[in-house]
C-alpha positions in Angstrom: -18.5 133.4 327.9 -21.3 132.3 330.7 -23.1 134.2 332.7 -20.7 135.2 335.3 -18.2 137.0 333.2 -21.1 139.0 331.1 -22.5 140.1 334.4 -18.9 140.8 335.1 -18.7 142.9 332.1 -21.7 144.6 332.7 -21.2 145.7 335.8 -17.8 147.4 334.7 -18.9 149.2 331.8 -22.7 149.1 331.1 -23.0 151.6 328.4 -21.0 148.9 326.4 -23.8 146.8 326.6 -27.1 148.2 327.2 -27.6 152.0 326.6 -28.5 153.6 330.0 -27.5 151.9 333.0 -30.9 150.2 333.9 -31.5 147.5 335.0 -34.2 146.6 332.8 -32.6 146.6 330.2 -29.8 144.7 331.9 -32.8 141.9 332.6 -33.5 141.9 329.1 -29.4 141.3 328.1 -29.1 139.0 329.9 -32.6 137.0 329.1 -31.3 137.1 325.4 -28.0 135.9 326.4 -29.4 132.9 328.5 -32.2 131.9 325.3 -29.0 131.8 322.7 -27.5 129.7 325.4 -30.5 127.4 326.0 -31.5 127.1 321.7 -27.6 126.6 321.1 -27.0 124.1 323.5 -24.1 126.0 324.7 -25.3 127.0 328.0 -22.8 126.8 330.6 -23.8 124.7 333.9 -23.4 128.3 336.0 -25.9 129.7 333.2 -28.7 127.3 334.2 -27.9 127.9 338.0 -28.3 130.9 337.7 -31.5 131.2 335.5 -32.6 128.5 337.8 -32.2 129.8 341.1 -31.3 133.8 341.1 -34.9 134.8 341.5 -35.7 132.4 344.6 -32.0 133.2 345.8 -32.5 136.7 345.9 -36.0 136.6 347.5 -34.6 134.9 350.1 -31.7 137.3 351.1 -34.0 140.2 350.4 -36.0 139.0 353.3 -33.3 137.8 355.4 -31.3 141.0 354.9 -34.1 143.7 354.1 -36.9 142.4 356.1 -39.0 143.1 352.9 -41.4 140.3 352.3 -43.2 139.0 349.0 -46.8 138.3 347.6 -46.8 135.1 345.3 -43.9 134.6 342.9 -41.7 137.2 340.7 -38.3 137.8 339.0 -35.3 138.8 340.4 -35.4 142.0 339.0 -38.9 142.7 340.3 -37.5 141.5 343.6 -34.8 144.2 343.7 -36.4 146.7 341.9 -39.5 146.5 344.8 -36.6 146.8 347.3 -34.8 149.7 346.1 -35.7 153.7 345.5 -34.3 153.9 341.6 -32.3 152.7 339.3 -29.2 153.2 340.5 -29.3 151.7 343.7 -31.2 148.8 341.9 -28.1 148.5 339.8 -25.7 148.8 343.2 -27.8 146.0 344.7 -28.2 143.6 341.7 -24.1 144.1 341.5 -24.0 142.5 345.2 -26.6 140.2 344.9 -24.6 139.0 342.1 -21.1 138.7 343.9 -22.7 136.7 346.5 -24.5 134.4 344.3 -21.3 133.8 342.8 -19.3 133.2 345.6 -21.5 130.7 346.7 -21.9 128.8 344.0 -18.4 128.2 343.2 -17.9 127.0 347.4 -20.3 124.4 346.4 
């Protein structure tokens, strides 16, 4: 499994992998999930894309698409959670972000 289809997962049934439907602890799945990759050496090449670039990726269309600017450096999840009035339309947003990431890595 990489990091596509357990995002995949995730965002189809949640409560089968983290316990509320937050996406904290949806950053913290996944962070586990990329560290077994990275000790095991079984990390998939769209694993270290994505740990790679998400958080600049995301910046980027949250500007280009929100208008909302950032201070220094964070994490994707800081990046949406600033954006967005709770969780759940954190989750709806982290859910698109991640479609689109997707679809453009696999055109390149």
């Amino acid at each position: 499994m990489n990091i596509e289809e357990l995002i995949y997962g995730i965002k189809g049934r949640p409560g089968m992998f983290v316990k509320d439907k937050r996406l904290d602890y949806i950053k913290y799945f996944i962070a586990g999930f990329y560290c077994h990759g990275s000790v095991s050496k079984t990390a998939a090449a769209i694993d270290e894309h994505f740990s790679g670039q998400f958080h600049s990726w995301v910046r980027e269309w949250i500007t280009n698409n929100l208008g909302i600017t950032f201070q220094g450096e964070s994490g994707w999840y800081e990046y949406i959670t600033f954006s967005t009035q709770n969780n759940e339309k954190a989750f709806d947003l982290f859910c698109k972000l991640t479609d689109e990431f997707f679809a453009e890595f696999h055109r390149s």
